[in-house]
Residue frames as qw, qx, qy, qz and C-alpha x, y, z in Angstrom:
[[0.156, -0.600, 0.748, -0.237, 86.18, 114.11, 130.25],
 [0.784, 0.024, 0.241, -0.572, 83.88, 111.15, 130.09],
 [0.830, 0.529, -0.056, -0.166, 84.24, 110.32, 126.79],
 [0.265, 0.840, -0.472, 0.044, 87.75, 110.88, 126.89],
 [0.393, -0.415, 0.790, -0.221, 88.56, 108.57, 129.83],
 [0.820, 0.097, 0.530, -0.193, 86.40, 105.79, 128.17],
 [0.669, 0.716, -0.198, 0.020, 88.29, 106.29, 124.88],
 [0.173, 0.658, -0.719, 0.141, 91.78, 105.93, 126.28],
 [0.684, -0.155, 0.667, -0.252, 90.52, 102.64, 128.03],
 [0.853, 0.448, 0.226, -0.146, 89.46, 101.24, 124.81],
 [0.543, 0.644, -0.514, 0.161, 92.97, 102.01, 123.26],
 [0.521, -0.565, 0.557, -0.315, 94.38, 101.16, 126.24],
 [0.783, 0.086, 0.597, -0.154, 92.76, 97.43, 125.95],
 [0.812, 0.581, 0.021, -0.059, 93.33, 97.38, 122.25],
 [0.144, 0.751, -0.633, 0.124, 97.18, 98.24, 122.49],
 [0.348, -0.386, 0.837, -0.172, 97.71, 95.04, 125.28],
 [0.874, 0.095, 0.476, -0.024, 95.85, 92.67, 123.08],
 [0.725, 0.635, -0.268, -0.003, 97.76, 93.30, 120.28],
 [0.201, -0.694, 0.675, -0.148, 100.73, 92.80, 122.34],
 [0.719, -0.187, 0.643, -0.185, 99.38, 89.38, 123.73],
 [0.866, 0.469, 0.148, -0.094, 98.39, 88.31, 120.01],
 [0.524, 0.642, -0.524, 0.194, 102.26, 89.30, 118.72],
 [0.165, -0.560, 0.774, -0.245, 103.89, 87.75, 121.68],
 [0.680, -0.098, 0.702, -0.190, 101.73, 84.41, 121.09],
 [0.798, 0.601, -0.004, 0.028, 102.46, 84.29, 117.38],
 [0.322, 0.668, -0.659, 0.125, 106.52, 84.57, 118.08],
 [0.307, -0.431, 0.835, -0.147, 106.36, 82.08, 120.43],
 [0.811, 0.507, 0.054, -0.285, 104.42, 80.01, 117.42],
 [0.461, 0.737, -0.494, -0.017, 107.34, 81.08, 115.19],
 [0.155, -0.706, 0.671, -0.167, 109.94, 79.64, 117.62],
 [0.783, 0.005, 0.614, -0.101, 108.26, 75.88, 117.67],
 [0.840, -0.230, 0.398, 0.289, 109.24, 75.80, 114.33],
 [0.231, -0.761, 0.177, 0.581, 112.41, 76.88, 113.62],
 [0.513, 0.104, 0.607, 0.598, 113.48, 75.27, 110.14],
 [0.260, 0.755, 0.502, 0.332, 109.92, 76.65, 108.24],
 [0.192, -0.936, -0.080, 0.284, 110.92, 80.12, 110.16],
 [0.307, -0.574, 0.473, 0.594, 114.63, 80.33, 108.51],
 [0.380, 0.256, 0.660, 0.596, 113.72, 78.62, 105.08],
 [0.293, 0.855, 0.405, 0.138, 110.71, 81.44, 104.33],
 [0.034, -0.850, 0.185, 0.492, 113.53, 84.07, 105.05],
 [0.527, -0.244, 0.735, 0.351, 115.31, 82.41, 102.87],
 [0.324, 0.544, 0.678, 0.374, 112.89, 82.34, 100.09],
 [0.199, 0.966, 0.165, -0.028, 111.90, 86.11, 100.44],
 [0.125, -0.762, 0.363, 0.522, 115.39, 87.04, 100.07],
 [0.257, -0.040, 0.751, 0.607, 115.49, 84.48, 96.59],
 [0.347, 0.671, 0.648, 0.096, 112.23, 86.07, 95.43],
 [0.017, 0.952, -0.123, -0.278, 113.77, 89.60, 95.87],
 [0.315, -0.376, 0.680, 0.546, 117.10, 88.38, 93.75],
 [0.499, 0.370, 0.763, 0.178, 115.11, 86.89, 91.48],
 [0.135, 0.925, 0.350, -0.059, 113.33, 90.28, 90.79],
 [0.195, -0.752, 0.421, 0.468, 116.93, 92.26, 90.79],
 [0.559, -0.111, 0.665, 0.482, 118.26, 89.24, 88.32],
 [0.437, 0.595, 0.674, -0.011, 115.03, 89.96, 85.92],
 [0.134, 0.974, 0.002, -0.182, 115.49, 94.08, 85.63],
 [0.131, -0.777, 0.495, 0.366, 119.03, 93.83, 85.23],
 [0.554, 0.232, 0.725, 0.338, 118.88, 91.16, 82.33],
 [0.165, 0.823, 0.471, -0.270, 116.90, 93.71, 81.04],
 [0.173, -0.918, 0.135, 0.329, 119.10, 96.58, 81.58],
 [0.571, -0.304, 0.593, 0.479, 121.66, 94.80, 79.26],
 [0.388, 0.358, 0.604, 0.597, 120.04, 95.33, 76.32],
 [0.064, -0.893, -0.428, -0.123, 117.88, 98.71, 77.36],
 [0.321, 0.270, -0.385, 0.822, 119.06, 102.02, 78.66],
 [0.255, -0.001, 0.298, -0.920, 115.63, 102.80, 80.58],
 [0.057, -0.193, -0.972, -0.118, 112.18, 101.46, 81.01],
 [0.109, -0.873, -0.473, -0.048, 109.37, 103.75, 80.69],
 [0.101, 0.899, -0.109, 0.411, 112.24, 106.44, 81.44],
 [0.716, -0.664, 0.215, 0.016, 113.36, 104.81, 84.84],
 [0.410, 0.636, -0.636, 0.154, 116.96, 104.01, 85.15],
 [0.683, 0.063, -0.717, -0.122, 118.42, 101.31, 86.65],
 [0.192, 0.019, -0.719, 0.668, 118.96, 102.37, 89.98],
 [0.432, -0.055, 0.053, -0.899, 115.67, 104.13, 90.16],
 [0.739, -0.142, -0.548, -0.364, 114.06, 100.58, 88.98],
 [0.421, -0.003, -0.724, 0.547, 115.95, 99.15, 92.18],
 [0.154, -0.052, 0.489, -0.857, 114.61, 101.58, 94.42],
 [0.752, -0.104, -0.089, -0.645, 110.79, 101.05, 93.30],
 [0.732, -0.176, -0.578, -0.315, 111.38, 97.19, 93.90],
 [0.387, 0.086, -0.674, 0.624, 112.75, 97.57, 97.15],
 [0.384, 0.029, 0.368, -0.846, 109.93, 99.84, 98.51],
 [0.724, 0.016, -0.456, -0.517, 107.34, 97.55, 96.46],
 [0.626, 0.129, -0.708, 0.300, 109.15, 94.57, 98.30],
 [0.135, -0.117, -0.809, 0.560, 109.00, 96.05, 101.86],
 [0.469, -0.001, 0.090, -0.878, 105.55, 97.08, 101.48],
 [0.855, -0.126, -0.297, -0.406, 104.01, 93.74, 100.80],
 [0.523, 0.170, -0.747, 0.374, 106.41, 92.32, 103.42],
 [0.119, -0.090, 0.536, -0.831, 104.91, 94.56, 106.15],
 [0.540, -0.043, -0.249, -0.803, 101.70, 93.40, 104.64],
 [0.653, 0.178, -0.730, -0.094, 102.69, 90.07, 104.48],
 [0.429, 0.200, -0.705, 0.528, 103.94, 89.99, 108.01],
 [0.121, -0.002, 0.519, -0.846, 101.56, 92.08, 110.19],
 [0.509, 0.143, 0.311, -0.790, 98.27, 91.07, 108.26],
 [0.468, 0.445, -0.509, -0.569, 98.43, 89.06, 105.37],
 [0.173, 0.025, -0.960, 0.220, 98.87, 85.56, 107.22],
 [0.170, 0.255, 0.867, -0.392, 95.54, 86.26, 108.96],
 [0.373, 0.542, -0.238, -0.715, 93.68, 87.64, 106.04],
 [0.352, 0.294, -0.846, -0.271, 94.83, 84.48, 104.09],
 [0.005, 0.072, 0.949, -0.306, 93.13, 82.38, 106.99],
 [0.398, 0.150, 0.402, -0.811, 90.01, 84.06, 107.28],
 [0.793, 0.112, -0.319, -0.508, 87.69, 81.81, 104.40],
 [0.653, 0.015, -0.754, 0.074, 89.11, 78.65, 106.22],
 [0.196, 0.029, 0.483, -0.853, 87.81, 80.47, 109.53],
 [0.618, 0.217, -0.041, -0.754, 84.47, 80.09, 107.77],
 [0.634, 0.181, -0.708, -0.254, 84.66, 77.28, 106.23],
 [0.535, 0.004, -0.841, 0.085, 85.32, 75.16, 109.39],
 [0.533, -0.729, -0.418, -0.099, 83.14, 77.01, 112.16],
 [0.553, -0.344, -0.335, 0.680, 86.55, 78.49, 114.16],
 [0.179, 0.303, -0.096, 0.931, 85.52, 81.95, 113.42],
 [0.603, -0.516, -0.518, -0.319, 82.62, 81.38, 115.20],
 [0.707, -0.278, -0.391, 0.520, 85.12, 81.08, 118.44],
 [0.314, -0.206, -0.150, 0.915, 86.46, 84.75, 117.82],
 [0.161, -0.429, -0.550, -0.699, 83.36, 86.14, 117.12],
 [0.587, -0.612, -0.520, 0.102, 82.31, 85.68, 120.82],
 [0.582, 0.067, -0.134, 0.799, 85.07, 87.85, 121.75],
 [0.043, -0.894, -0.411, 0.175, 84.07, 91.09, 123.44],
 [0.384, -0.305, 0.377, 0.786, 86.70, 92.52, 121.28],
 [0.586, 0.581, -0.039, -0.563, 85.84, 94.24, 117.52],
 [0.886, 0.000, 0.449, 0.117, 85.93, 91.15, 115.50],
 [0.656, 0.649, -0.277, 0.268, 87.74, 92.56, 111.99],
 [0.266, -0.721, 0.553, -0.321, 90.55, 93.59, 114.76],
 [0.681, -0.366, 0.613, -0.162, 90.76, 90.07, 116.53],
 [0.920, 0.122, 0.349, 0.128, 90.64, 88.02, 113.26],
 [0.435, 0.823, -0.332, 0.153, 93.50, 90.70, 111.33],
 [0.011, 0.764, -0.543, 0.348, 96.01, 90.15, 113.96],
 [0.854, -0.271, 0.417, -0.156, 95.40, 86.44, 115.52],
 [0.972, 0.053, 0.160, 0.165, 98.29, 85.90, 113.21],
 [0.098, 0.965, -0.095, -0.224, 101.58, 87.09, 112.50],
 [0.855, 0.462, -0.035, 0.233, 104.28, 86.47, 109.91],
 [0.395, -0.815, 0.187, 0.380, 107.65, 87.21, 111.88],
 [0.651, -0.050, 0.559, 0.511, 109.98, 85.72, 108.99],
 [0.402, 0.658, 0.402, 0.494, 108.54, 88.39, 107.02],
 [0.117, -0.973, 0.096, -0.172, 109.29, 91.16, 108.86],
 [0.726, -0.324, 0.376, 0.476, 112.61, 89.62, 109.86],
 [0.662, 0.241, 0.535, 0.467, 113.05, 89.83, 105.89],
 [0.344, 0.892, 0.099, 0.275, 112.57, 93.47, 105.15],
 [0.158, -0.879, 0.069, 0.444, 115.95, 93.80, 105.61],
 [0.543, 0.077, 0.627, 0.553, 117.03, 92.85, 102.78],
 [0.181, 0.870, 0.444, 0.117, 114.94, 95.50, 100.90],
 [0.302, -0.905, -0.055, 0.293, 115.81, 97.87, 103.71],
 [0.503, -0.391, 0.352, 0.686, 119.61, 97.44, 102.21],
 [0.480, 0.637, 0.523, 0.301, 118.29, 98.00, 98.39],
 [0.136, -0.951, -0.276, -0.032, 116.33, 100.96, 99.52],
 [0.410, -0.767, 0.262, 0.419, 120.08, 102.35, 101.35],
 [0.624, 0.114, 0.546, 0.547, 121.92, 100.73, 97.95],
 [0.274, 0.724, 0.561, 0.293, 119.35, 102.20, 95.26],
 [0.254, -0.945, -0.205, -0.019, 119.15, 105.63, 97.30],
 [0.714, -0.446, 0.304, 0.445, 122.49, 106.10, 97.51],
 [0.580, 0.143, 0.669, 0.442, 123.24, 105.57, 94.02],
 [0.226, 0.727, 0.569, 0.311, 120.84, 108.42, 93.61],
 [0.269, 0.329, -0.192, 0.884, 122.03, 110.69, 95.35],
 [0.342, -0.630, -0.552, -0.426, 118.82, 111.11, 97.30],
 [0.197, 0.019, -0.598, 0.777, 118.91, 113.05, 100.22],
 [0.400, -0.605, -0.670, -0.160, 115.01, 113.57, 101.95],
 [0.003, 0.342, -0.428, 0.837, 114.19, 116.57, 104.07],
 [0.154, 0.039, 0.821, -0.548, 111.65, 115.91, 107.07],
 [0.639, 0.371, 0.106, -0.666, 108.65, 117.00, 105.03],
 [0.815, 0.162, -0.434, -0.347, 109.23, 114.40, 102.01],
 [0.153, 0.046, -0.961, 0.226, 110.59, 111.41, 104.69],
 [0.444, 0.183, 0.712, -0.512, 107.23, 111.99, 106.67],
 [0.633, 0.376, -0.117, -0.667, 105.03, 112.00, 103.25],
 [0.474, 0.227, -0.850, -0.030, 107.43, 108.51, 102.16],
 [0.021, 0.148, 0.902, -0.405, 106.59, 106.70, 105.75],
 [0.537, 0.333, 0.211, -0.746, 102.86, 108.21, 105.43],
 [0.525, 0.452, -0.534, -0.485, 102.93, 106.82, 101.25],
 [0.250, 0.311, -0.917, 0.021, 104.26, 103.40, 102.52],
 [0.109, 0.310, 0.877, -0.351, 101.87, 102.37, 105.16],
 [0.640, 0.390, 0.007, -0.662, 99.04, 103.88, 102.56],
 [0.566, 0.381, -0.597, -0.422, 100.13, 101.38, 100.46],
 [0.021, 0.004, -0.942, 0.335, 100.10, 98.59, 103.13],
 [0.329, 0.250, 0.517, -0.750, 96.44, 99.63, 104.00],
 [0.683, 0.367, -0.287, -0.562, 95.24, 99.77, 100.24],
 [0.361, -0.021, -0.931, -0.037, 96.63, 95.33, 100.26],
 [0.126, 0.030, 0.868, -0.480, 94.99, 94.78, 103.49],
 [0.525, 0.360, 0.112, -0.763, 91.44, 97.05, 102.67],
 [0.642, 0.256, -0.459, -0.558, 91.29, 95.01, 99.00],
 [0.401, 0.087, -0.912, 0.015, 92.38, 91.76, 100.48],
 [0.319, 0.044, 0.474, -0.819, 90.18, 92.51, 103.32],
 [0.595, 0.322, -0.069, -0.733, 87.27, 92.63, 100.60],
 [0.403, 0.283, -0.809, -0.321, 88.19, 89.59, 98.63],
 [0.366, 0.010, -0.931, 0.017, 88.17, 87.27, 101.16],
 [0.309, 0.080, 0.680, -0.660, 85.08, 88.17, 103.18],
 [0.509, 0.319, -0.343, -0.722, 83.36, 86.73, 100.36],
 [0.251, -0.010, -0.968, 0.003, 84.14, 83.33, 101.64],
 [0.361, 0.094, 0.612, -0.698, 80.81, 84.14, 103.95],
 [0.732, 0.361, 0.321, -0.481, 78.80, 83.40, 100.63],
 [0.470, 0.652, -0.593, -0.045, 81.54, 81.90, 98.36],
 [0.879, -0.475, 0.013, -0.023, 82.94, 78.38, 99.91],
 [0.839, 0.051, 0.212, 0.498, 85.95, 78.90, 97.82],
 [0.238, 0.968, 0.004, 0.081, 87.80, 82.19, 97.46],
 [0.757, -0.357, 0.340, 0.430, 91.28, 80.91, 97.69],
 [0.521, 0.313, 0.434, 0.664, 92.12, 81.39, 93.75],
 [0.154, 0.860, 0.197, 0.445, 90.80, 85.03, 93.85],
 [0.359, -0.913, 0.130, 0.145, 92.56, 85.75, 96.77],
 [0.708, -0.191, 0.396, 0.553, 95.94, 84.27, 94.83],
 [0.321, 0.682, 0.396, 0.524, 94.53, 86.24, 91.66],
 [0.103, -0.993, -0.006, -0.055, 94.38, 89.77, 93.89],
 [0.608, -0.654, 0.242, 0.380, 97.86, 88.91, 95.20],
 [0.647, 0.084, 0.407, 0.639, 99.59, 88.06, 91.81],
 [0.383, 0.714, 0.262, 0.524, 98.17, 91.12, 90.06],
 [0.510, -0.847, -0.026, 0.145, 99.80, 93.38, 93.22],
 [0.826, -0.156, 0.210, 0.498, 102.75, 92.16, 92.12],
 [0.516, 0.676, 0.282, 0.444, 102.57, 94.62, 89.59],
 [0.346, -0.938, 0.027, 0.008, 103.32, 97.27, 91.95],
 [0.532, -0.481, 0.360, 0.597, 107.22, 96.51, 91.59],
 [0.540, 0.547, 0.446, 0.459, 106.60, 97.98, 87.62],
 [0.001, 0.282, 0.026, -0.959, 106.79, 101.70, 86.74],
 [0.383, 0.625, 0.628, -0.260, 103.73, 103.17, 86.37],
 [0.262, 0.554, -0.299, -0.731, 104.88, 104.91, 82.90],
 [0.078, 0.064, -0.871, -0.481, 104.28, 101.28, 81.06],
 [0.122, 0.548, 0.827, -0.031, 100.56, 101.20, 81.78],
 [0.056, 0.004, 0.192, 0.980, 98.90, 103.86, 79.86],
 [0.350, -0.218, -0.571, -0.710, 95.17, 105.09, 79.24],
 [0.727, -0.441, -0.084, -0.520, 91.94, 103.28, 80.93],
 [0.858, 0.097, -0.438, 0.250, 94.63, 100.90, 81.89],
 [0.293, 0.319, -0.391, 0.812, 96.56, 103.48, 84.14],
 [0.453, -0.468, 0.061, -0.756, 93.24, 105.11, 85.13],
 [0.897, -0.344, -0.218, -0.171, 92.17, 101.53, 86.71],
 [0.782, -0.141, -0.436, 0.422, 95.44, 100.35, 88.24],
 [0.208, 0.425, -0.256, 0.843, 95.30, 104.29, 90.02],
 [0.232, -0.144, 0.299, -0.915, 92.03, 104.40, 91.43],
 [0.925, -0.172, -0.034, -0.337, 89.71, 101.51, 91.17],
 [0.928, -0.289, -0.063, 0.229, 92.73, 98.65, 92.04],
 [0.006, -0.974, 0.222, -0.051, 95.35, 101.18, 93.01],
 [0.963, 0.034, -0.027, 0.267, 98.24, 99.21, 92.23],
 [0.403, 0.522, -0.113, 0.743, 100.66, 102.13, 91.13],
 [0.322, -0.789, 0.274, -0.445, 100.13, 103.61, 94.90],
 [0.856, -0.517, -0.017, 0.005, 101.52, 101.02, 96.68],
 [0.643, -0.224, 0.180, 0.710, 105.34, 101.15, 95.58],
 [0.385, 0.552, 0.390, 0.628, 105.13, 104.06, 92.80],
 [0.160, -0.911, -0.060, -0.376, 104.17, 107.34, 94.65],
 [0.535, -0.805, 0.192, 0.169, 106.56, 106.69, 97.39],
 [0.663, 0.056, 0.248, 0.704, 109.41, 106.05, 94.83],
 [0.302, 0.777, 0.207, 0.513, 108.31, 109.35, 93.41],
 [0.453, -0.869, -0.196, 0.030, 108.40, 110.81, 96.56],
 [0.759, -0.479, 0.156, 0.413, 111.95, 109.86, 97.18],
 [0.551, 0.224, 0.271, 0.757, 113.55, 110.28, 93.49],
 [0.108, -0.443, -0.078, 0.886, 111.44, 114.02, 93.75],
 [0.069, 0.357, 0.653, 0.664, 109.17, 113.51, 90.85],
 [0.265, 0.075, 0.168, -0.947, 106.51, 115.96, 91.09],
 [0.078, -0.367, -0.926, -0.053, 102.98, 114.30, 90.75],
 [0.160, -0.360, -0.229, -0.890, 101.06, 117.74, 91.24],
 [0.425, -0.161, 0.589, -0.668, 99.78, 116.71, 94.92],
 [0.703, 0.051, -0.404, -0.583, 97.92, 113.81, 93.01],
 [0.537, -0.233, -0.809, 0.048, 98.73, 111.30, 95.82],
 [0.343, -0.055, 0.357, -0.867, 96.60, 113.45, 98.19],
 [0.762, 0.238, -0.225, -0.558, 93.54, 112.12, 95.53],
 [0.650, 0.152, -0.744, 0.023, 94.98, 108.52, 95.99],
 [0.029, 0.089, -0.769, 0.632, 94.79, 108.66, 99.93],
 [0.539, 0.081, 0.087, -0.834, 91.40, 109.44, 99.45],
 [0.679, 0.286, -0.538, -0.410, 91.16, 106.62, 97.18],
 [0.490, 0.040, -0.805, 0.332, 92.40, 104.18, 99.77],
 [0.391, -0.036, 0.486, -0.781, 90.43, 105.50, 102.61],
 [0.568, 0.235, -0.250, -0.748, 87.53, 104.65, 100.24],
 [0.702, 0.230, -0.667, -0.095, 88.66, 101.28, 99.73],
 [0.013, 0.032, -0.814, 0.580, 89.33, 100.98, 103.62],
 [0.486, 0.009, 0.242, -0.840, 85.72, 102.21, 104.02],
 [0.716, 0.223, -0.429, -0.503, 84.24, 99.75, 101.58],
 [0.517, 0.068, -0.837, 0.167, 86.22, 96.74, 103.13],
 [0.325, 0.073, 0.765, -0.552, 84.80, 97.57, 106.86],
 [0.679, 0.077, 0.142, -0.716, 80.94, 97.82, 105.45],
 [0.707, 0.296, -0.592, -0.248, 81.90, 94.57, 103.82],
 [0.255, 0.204, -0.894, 0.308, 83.15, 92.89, 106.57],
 [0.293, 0.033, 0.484, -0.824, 80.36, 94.45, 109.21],
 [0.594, 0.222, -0.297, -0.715, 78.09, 93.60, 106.51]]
C-alpha cells in the first residue's frame, strides 16, 4: 500500500508538470502569432508537395512496389501525422537539447528535483504542429475511404498502439543522436541527417529489398514508423512480425535512456 501510494504521487506530480510545461509553451505560441500560422502553413505545403510528387508519378505508373494510389495516400498521411506528433510533443525540445549544452542552460534543469530526460523532452512544445495533423487526419479519412477500409476494435487498437510505436522509435533515435552533443560540440548536421533519412518512412517498404530492408526494419526502423500501421489498416498480413518490431523499439527506447543517464 506503501509503494502504491508513493507511486501514484509520483504520477500524480509528473501529470501537473506536464500540464504546467504545455500550458507555458501555448502561451509562448500565442506571443507570436504570424511564425505560429505561417509553420501551419508550411506543413500543410510540405504535405501537398508530397501528394503532388506520388501522383506525378501515378501518371505514368499503375503501382509502386504493388501499392496503389490510394493506398500510397494513406501511408503518407499516417507517415505525416506521425512525425507531426513527434514534431509537436517532442521534437522541438530534442532539437534544443545540444544548444542546452553548448551554452550551460541545461545545467539550470538539471537541478530540478524532477527526472531530467522528462524535464528537458517536454520544456518545449510545437502547437502549430499538432494544430497541423489535421490535414493528414483528412488524407487518412480521404485515402481510407477510397479503400473501403472499415477497422474492427482489435485492428484500430493495434493502428493507435503501431502509431505512437512509431512516434517513440523518432524520439528514442533522436533521443540518441543528440545526447552526443555532451562529447560532440556539434551534432546539428547528424541530427538533420537522422531526420532527412526518416523521411523515408512516407515510401513503401516493398522498394527497399535485402540487407537494405533488413536495416531500415530493425537497426534504423524506418519501415515501422508509417508502414506497419498502413498494413494494419489496408489488412496486409505481416505474420505478427510487428510484435518483433515493438521489441525492436523498446530496445532502441532502452538504449536511448542508458545513453542519456549515461
Amino acid at each position: 500500500a506503501a509503494f502504491y501510494g508513493c507511486w501514484r504521487m509520483n504520477v500524480m506530480k509528473y501529470w501537473r508538470i506536464a500540464f504546467l510545461l504545455l500550458k507555458q509553451n501555448l502561451l509562448r505560441e500565442l506571443l507570436f502569432r504570424g511564425n505560429f500560422f505561417l509553420s501551419i502553413g508550411a506543413n500543410l505545403l510540405w504535405l501537398l508537395v508530397s501528394i503532388i510528387f506520388f501522383g506525378a508519378i501515378y501518371l505514368h505508373v499503375p503501382s509502386i512496389g504493388g501499392w496503389t494510389m490510394e493506398e500510397i495516400l494513406l501511408l503518407v498521411s499516417i507517415s505525416e501525422i506521425v512525425h507531426l506528433m513527434y514534431k509537436g510533443l517532442l521534437g522541438q525540445s530534442v532539437a534544443r537539447i545540444p544548444n542546452l549544452i553548448r551554452t550551460g542552460q541545461l545545467d539550470h534543469l538539471l537541478l530540478k528535483p524532477i527526472d531530467s530526460q522528462f524535464l528537458v523532452s517536454l520544456h518545449r512544445v510545437d502547437y502549430h504542429s499538432l494544430i497541423s495533423l489535421i490535414f493528414p487526419l483528412l488524407l487518412l479519412v480521404y485515402s481510407a475511404k477510397r479503400l473501403n477500409v472499415s477497422l474492427d476494435i482489435v485492428q484500430t487498437g493495434v493502428f493507435l498502439l503501431l502509431l505512437f510505436v512509431g512516434v517513440f522509435v523518432l524520439y528514442s533515435v533522436g533521443l540518441f543522436i543528440v545526447s552526443l552533443a555532451f562529447w560532440l560540440t556539434q551534432v546539428q548536421a547528424l541530427h538533420a541527417l537522422f531526420q532527412e533519412i526518416f523521411a523515408l518512412s512516407a515510401y513503401p517498404e516493398s522498394i527497399f529489398h535485402g540487407a537494405l530492408r533488413m536495416f531500415f526494419t530493425f537497426i534504423v526502423p524506418v519501415i515501422v514508423i508509417a508502414n506497419f500501421p498502413t498494413f494494419t489498416v489496408i489488412g496486409k498480413d505481416v505474420n505478427n512480425l510487428w510484435l518483433f518490431v515493438i521489441l525492436v523499439s523498446c530496445l532502441w527506447g532502452w538504449v536511448a535512456r542508458w545513453m542519456w543517464i549515461y
